[in-house]
N, C-alpha and C positions, 0 to 999 in steps of 0.2 A: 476247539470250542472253549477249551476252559481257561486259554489265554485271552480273549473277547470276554468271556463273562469277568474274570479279574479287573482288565481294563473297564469297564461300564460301571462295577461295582468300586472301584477307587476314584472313578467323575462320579459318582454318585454322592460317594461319600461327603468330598472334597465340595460340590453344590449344597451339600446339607450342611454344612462346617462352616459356610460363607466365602468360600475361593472362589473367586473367579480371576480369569489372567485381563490383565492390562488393556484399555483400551489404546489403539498404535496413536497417541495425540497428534506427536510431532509428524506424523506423515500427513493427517488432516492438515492440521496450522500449514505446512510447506504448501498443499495443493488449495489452499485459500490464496498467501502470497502471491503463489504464482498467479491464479483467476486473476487477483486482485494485477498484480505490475504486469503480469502478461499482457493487458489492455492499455502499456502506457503511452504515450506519445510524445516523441524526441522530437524536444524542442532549441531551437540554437540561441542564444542573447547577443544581438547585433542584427539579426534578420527585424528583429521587433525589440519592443520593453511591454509590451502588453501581448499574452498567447494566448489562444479561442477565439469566438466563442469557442466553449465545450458544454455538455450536460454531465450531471455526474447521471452515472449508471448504477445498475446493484451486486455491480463486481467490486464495489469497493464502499467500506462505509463513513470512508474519508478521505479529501483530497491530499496526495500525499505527491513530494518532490525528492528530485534527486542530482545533484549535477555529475554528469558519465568521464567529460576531458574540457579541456582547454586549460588557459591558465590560471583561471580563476579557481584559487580552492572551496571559496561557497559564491552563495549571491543572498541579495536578500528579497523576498519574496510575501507578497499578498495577494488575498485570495479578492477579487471581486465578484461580487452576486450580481446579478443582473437587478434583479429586485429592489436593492438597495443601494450599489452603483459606488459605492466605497468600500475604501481594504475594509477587511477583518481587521487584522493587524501585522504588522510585518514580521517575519519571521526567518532567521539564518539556516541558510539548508545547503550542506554540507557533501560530499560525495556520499554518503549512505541515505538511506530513508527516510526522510523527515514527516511528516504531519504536518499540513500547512492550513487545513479548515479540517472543523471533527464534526461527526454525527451528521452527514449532509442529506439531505432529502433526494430521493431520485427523480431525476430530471427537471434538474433546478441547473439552468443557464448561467454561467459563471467564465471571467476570464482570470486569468494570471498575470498579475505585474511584478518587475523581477529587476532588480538594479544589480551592479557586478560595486566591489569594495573600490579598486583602482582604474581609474578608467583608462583604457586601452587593451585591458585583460578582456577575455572572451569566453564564453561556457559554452558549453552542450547540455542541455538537462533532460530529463524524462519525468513526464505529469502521469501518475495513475489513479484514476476517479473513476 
C-alpha cells in the first residue's frame, strides 16, 4: 500500500507543478497521411492527359499528387474545378507528395490535367483528395 500511495502522491505532485507527458503528435499526423493518401487513385499518363471526374472528400483537405514509376521523373499538373473549368495553375509534382489545389471544399467536382516534360516518357501517378 505504501508503494501506491508514493506513486499517486508523486502524479499528484508533478499535476500540481504543471507536468504532464507529451501528447504522441507524430502518430496522429502519420494516421491523418495515411486517411488522407490511403484514399488515392493510381492513375497512368498515356491512358488519358485529363484524370476524373473526382470529388474531393474530407479525407484530405487538399488535392495532393504524386508520380509512383515510369520514366518520367515528375509531370506537370493542374487542377480543374468543374465549377470554373480552368487550371488553378500548373504545378511540378515530383515522386513525393505534392500539393496541387489547397483548402478544397468537399464535394467540389474536379479533374487533373497532367503533361510528362519529354514526350515518349510515361508515369504512374497517385491523386489523394
Amino acid at each position: 500500500m505504501t508503494i501506491r500511495f508514493a506513486r499517486a502522491s508523486l502524479v499528484a505532485l508533478l499535476v500540481t507543478l504543471g507536468f504532464t507527458a507529451p501528447a504522441p503528435t507524430s502518430a496522429s499526423a502519420a494516421t491523418a497521411a495515411t486517411t488522407c493518401y490511403g484514399g488515392a487513385v493510381t492513375v497512368r499518363y498515356g491512358d488519358a492527359v485529363d484524370f476524373g471526374p473526382y470529388w474531393t472528400t474530407s479525407r484530405c483537405h487538399d488535392i495532393n499528387m504524386r508520380v509512383i514509376s515510369g520514366t518520367a521523373d515528375y509531370v506537370d499538373a493542374c487542377v480543374k474545378f468543374a465549377k470554373y473549368g480552368t487550371c488553378n495553375r500548373w504545378t511540378k509534382v515530383g515522386r513525393s507528395w505534392t500539393t496541387i489545389a489547397t483548402d478544397v471544399l468537399d464535394g467540389s467536382k474536379f479533374t487533373v490535367s497532367a503533361g510528362i516534360p519529354l514526350e515518349g516518357d510515361d508515369a504512374v501517378m497517385q491523386i489523394a483528395f
